[in-house]
C-alpha atoms as one frame of an Amber mdcrd trajectory, in Angstrom:
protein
 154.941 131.656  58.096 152.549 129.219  59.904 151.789 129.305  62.872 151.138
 126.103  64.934 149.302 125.574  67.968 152.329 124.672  70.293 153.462 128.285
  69.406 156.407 126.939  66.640 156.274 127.399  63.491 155.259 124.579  60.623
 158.400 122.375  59.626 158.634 121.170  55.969 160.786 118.823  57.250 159.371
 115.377  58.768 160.418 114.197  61.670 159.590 112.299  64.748 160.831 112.143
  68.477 161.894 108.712  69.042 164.696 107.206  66.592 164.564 103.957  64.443
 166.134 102.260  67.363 163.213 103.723  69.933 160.903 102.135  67.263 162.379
  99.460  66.591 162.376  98.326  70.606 158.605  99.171  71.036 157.393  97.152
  68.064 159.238  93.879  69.637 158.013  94.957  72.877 154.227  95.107  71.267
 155.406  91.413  69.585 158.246  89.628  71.070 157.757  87.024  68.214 157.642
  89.310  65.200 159.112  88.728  62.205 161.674  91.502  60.759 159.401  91.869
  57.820 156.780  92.946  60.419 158.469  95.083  62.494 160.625  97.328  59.776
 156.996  97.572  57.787 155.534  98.938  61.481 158.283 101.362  61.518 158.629
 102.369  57.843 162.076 100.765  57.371 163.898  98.065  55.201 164.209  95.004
  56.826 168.042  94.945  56.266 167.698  98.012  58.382 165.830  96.397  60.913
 168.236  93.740  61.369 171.105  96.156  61.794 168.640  98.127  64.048 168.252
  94.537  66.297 172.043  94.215  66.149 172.634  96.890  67.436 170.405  97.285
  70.179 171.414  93.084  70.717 175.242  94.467  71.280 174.353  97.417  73.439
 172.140  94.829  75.696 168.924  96.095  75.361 167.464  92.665  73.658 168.725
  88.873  73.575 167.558  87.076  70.239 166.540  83.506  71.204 166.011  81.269
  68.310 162.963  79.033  68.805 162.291  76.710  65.424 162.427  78.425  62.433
 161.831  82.198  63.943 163.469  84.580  66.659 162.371  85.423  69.813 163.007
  88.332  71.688 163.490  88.745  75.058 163.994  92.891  76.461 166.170  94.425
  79.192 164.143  97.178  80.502 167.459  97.551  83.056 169.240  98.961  79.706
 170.334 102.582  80.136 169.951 105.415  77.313 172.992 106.007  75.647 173.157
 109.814  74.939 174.432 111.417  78.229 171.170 113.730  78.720 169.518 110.212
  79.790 171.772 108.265  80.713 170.229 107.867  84.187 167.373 106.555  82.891
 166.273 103.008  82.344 164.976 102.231  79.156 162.074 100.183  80.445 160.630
 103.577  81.560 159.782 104.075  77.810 158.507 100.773  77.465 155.902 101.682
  80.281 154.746 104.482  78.411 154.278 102.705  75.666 152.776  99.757  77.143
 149.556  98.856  77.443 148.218  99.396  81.501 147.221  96.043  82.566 144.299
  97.503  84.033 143.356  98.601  80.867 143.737  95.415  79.385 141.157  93.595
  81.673 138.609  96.295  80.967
């Protein structure tokens, strides 16, 4: 057994912490005006996935899908809840923070 250095034990299993969906949202909050091709190669899905993934999270309110020309735009509701009841009194744009780029870093 393998130790590792959080004190669990090495997984041959591969997983991560945030879901698709979780993914999905950060990579069109990185790039409100990425293509689906873009975002399900960032997140190492299809991109019939990744529509079903936008769907989705376009029914449950977190995003609204403008179309502008020939492409999509998103636009994000950070007010959104979590939907698994551990959560649910959190906003969703708390993740986005933590994910997003400090402004003051930005003008560093």
């Amino acid at each position: 057994m393998t130790v590792m250095a959080t004190g669990g034990t090495a997984s041959t299993r591969n997983w991560t912490f945030l879901t698709n969906h979780g993914h999905v949202l950060l990579a069109i909050a990185r790039n409100p005006t990425a293509r689906l091709r873009d975002v399900a190669d960032e997140v190492g899905v299809t991109e019939r996935a990744a529509q079903a993934i936008v769907a989705d999270l376009e029914a449950g309110g977190y995003l609204r899908r403008t179309r502008v020309g020939r492409r999509n735009e998103y636009t994000l509701n950070p007010s959104g809840h979590f939907r698994h009841p551990a959560e649910a009194d959190r906003q969703v744009g708390a993740l986005l923070a933590l994910f997003s780029p400090d402004p003051a870093d930005a003008e560093s």
